[in-house]
Backbone as JSON, one array per atom type, in Angstrom:
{
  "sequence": "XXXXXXXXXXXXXXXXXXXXXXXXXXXXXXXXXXXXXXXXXXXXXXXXXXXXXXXXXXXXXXXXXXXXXXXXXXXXXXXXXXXXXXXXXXXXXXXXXXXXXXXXXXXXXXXXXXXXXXXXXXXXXXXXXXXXXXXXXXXXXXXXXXXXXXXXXXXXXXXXXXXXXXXXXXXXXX",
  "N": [[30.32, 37.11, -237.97], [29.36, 39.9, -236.08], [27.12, 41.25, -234.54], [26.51, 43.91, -234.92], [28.16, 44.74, -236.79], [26.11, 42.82, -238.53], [24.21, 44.69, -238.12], [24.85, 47.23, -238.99], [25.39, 46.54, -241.76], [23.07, 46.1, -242.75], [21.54, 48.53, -242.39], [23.57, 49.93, -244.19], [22.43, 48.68, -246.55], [20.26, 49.33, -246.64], [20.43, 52.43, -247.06], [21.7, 52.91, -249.15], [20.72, 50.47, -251.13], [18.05, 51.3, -251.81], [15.74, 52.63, -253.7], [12.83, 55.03, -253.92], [10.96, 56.22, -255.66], [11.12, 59.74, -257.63], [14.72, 61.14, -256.93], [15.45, 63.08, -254.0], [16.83, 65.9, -252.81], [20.08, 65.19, -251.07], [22.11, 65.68, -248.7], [25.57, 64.99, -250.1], [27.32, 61.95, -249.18], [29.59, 60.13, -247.05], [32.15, 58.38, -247.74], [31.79, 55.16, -248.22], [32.52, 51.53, -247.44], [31.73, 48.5, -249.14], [31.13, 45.3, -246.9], [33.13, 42.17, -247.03], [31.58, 40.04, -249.55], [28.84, 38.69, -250.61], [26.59, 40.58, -253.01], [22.5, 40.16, -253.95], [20.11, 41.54, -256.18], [16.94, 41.13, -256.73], [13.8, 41.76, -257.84], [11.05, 41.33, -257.9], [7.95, 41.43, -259.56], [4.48, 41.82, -259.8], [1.0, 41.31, -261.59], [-1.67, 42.44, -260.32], [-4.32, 43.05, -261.42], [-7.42, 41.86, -262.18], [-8.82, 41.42, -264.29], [-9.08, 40.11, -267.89], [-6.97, 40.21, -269.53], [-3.65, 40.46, -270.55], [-0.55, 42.38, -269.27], [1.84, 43.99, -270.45], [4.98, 44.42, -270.1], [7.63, 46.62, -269.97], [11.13, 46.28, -269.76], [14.38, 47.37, -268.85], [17.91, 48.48, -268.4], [20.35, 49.74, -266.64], [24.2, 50.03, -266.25], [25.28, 52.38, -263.13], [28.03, 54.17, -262.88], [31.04, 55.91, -262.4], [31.08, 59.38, -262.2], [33.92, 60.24, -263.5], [34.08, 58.11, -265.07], [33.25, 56.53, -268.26], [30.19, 56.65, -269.98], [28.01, 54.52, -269.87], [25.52, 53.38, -272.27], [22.22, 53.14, -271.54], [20.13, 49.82, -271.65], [18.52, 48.06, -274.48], [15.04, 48.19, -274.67], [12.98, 45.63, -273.19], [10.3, 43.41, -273.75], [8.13, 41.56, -272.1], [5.46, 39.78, -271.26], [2.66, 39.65, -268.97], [-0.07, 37.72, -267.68], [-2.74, 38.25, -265.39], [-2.72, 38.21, -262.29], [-0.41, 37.16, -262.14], [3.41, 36.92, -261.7], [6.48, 37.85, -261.97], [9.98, 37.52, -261.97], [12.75, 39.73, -261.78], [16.2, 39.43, -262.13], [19.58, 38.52, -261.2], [21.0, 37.6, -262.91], [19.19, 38.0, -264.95], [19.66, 40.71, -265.53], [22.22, 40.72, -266.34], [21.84, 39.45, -268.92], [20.54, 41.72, -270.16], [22.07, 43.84, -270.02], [23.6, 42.63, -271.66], [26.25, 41.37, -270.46], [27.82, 39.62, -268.78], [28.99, 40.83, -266.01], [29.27, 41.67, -263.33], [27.63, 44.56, -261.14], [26.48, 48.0, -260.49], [23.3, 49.72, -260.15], [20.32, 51.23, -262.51], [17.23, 49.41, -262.76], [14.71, 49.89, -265.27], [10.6, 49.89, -265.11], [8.49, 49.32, -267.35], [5.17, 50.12, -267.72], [1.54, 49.73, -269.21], [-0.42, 49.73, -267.16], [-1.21, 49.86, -263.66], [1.0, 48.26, -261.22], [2.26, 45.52, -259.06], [5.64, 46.29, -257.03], [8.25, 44.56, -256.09], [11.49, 45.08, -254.32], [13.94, 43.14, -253.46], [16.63, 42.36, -251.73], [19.68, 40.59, -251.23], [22.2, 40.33, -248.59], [25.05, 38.71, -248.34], [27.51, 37.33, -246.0], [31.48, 36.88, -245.97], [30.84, 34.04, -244.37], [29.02, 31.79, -244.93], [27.17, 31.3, -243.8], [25.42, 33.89, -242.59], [23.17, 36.24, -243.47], [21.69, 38.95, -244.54], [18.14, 39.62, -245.24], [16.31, 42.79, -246.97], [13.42, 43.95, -247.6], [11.64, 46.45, -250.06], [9.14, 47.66, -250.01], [6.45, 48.33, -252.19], [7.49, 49.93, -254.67], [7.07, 53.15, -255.78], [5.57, 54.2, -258.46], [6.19, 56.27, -261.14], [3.71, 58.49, -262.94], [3.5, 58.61, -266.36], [2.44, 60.57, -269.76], [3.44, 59.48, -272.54], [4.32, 61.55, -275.46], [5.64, 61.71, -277.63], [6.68, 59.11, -280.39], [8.01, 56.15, -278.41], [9.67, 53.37, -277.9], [7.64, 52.24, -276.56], [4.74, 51.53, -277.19], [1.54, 53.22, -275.98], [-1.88, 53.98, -275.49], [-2.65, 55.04, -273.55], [-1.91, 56.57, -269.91], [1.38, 55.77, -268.65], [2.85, 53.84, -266.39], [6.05, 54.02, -264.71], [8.4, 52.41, -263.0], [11.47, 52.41, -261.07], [14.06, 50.48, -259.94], [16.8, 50.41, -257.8], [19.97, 47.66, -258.46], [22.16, 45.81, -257.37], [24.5, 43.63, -257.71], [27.31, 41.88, -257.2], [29.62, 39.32, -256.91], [31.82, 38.08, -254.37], [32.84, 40.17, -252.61], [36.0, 41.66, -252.46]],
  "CA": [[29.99, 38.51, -238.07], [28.81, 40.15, -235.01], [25.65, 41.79, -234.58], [27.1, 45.32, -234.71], [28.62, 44.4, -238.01], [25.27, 42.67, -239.08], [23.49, 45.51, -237.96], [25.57, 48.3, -240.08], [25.52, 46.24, -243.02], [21.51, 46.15, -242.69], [21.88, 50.05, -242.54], [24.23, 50.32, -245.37], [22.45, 47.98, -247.64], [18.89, 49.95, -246.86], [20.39, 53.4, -247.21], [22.38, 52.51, -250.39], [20.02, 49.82, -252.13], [16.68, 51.61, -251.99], [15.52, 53.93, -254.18], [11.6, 55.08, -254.13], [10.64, 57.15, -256.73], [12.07, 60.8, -257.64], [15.19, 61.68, -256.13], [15.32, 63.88, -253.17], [18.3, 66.19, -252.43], [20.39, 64.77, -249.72], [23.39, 65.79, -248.34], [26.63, 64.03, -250.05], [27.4, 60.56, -248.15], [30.58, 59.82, -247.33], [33.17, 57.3, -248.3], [31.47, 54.16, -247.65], [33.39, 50.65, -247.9], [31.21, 47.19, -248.74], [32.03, 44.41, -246.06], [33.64, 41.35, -248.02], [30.84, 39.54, -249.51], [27.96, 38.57, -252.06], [25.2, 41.36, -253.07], [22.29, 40.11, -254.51], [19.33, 41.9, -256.71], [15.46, 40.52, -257.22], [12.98, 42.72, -258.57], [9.29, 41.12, -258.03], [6.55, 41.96, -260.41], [3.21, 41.33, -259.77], [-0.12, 41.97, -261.92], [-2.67, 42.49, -259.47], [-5.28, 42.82, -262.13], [-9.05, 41.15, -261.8], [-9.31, 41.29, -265.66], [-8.85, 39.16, -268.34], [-6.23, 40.92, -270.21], [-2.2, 40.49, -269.89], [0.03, 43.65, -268.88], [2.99, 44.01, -271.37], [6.3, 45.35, -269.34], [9.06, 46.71, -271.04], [12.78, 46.13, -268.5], [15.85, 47.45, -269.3], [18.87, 48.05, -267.19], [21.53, 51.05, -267.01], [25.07, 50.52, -265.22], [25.59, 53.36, -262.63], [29.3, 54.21, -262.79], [31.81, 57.16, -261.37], [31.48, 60.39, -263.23], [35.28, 60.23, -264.55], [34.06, 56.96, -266.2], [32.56, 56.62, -269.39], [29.13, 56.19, -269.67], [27.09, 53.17, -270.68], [24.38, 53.41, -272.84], [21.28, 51.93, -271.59], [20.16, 48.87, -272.64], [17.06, 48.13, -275.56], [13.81, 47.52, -273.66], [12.94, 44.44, -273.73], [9.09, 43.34, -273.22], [7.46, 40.68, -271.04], [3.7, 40.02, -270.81], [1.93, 38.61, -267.64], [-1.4, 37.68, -267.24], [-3.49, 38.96, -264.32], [-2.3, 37.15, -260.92], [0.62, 36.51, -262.27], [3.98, 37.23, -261.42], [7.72, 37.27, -262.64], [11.36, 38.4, -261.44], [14.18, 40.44, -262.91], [17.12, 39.06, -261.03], [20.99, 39.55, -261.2], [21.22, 36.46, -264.47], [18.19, 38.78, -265.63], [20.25, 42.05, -265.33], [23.6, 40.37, -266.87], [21.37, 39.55, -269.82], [19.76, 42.85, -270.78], [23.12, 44.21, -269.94], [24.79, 41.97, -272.76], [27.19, 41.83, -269.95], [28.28, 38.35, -267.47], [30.22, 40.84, -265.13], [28.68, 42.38, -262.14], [27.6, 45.84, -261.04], [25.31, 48.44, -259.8], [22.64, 50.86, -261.61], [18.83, 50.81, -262.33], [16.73, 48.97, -263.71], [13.27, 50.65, -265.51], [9.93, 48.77, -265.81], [7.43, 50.54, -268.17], [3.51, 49.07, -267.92], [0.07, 50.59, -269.33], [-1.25, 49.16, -266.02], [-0.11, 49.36, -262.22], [1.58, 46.51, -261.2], [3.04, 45.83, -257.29], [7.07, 46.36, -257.48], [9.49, 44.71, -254.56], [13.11, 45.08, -254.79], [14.58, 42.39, -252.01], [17.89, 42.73, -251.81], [20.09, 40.15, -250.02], [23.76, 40.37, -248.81], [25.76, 37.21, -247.7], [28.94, 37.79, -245.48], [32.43, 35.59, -246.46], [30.89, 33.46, -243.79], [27.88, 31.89, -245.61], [25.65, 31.53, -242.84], [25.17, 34.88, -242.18], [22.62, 36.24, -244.93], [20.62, 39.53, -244.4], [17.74, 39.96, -246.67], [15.4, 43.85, -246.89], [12.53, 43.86, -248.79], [11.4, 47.2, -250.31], [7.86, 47.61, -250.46], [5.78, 48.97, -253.2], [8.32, 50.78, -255.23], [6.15, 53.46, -256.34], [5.43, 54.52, -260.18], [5.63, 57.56, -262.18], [2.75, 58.28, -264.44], [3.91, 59.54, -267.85], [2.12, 60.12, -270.53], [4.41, 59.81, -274.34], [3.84, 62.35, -276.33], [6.66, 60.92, -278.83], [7.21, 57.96, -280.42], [8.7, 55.63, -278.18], [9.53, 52.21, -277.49], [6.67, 51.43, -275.67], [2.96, 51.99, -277.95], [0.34, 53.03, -275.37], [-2.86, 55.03, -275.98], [-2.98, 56.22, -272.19], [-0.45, 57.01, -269.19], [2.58, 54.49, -268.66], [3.51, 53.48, -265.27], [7.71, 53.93, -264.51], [9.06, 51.79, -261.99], [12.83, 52.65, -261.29], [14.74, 50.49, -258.96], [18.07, 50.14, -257.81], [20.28, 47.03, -258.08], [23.15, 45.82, -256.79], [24.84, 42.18, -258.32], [28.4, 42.07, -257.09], [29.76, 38.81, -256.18], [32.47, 38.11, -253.75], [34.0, 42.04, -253.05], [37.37, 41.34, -251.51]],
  "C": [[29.2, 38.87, -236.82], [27.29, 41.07, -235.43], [25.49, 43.59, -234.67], [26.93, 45.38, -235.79], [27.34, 43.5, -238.68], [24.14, 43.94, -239.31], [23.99, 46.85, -239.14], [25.46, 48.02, -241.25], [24.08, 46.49, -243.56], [21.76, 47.85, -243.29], [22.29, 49.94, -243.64], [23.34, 50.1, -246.49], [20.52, 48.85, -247.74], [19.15, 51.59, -247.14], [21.25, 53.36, -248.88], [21.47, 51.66, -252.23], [19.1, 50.63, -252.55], [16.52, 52.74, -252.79], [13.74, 53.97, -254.59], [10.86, 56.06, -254.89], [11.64, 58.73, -256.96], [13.27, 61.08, -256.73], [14.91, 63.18, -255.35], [16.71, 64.63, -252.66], [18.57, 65.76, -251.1], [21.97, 65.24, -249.47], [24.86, 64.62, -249.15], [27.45, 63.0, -248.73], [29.35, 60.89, -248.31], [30.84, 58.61, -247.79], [32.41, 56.05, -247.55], [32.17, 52.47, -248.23], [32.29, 49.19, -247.97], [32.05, 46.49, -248.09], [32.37, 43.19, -247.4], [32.21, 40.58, -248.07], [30.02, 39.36, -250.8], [26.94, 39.97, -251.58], [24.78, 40.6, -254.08], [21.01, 41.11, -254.86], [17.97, 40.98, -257.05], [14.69, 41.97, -257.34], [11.87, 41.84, -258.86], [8.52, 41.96, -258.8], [5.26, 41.38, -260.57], [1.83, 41.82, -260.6], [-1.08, 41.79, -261.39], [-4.25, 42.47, -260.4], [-6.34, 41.46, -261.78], [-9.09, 40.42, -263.4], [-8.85, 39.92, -266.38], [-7.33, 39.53, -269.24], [-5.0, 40.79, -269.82], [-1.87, 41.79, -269.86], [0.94, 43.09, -269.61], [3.86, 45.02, -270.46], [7.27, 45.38, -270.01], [9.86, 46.89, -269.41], [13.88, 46.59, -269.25], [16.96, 48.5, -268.0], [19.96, 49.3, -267.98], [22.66, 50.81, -265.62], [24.99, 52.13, -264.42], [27.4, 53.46, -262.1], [30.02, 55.79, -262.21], [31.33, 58.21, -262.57], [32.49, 60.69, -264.15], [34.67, 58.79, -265.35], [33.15, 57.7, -267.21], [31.69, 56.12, -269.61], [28.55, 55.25, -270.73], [25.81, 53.45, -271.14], [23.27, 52.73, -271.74], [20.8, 50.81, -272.1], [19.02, 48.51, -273.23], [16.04, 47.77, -274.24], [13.33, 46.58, -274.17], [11.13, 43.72, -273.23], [8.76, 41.59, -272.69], [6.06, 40.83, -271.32], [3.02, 38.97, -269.79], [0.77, 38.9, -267.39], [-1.54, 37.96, -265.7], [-3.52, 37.79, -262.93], [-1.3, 36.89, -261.02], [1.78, 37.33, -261.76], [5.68, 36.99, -261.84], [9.02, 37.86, -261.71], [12.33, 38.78, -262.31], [14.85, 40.07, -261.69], [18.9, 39.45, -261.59], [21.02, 38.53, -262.67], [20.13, 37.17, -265.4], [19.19, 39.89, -266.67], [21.02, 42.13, -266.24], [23.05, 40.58, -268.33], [21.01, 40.94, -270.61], [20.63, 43.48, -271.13], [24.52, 43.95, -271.35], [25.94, 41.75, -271.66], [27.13, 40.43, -268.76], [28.83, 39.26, -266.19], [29.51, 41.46, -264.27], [29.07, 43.92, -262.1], [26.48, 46.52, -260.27], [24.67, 48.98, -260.47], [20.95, 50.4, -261.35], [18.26, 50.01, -263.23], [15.12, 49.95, -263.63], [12.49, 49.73, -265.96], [8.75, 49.98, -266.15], [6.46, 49.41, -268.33], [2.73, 50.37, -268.22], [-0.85, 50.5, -268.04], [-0.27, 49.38, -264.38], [0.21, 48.3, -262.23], [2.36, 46.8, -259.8], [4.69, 45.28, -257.75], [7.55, 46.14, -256.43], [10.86, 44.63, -255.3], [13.36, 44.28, -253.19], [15.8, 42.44, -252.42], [18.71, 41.44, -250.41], [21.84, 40.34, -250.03], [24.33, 39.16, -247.79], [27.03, 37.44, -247.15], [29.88, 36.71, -246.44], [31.9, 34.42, -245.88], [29.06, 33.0, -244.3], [26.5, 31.62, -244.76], [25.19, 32.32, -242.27], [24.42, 35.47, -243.64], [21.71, 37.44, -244.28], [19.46, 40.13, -245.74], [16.72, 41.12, -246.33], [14.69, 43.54, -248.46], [12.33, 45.17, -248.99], [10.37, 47.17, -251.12], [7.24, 48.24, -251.22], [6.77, 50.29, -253.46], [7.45, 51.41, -255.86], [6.22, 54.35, -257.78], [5.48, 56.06, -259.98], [4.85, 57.43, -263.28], [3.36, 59.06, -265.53], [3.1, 59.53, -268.53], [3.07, 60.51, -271.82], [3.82, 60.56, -275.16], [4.24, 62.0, -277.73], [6.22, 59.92, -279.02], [8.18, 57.56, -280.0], [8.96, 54.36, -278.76], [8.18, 51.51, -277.35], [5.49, 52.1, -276.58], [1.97, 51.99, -276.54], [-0.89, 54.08, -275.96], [-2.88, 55.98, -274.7], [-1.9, 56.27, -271.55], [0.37, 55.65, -269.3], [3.35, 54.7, -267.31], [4.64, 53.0, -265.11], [7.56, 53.63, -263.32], [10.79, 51.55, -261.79], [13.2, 51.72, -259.77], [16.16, 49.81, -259.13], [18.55, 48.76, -257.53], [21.68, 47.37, -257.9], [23.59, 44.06, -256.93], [26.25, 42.32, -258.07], [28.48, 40.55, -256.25], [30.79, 38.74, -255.13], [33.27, 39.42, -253.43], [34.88, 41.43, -251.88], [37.39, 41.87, -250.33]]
}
């Protein structure tokens, strides 16, 4: 893969992967084609916390598909709890799971905490040629505060920090 063609893919895979809080209107993209290859998805979660106390994260995962398709539910939220320093990953065998689903795709995943928490999305893509591997990190994916007025899912007494980011789990695209 040349350096042209490493370089574009870089591009593609940072204007495509990333998503940092609210969308922003943007002009419709064109027709864009992945090069042949692996995408993968990680999703770092860190609880920066001092305290003594774990952070409880609810994850769950929504294909993003064409508009003529038929849309996929989201999938149950599913909770986690990590003590203070600690740290976990949602990855693409994560994704599949939540998903009920072995088969690859694209879409978001949502992490709901009572607490901040530091959010990377790294993203790597592997040409046919496996020694070519570019990996972007995407730094502090940043929260929406909510507070539930309803009964949800998630029981808090105070706001609830949304963390939305985009993956991308596709292996070999022809």
């Amino acid at each position: 893969m040349s350096c042209a063609a490493l370089a574009g893919l870089a591009l593609l895979l940072t204007l495509v992967l990333t998503h940092t809080g609210p969308a922003k209107p943007r002009p419709a993209p064109s027709v864009i084609e992945l090069s042949p290859g692996t995408y993968v998805t990680t999703i770092n979660i860190h609880n920066p916390s001092l305290g003594r106390n774990p952070v409880t994260i609810y994850k769950r995962a929504v294909v993003a598909l064409p508009e003529s398709a038929t849309a996929i539910a989201p999938s149950a939220f599913q909770s986690v709890s990590l003590l203070p320093g600690y740290a976990v990953e949602i990855d693409c065998a994560d994704i599949a799971t939540l998903l009920a689903d072995a088969t690859s795709g694209e879409g978001f995943v949502t992490i709901l905490a009572t607490s901040p928490l530091d959010v990377v999305g790294v993203y790597t893509a592997s040409g046919t040629d496996s020694k070519i591997a570019v990996a972007l990190e995407m730094l502090n994916i940043t929260p929406r505060i909510e507070v539930l007025g309803r009964a949800t899912t998630v029981a808090a007494p105070g706001p609830i920090y949304e963390y939305s980011a985009k993956f991308l789990c596709v292996n070999a695209i022809p």
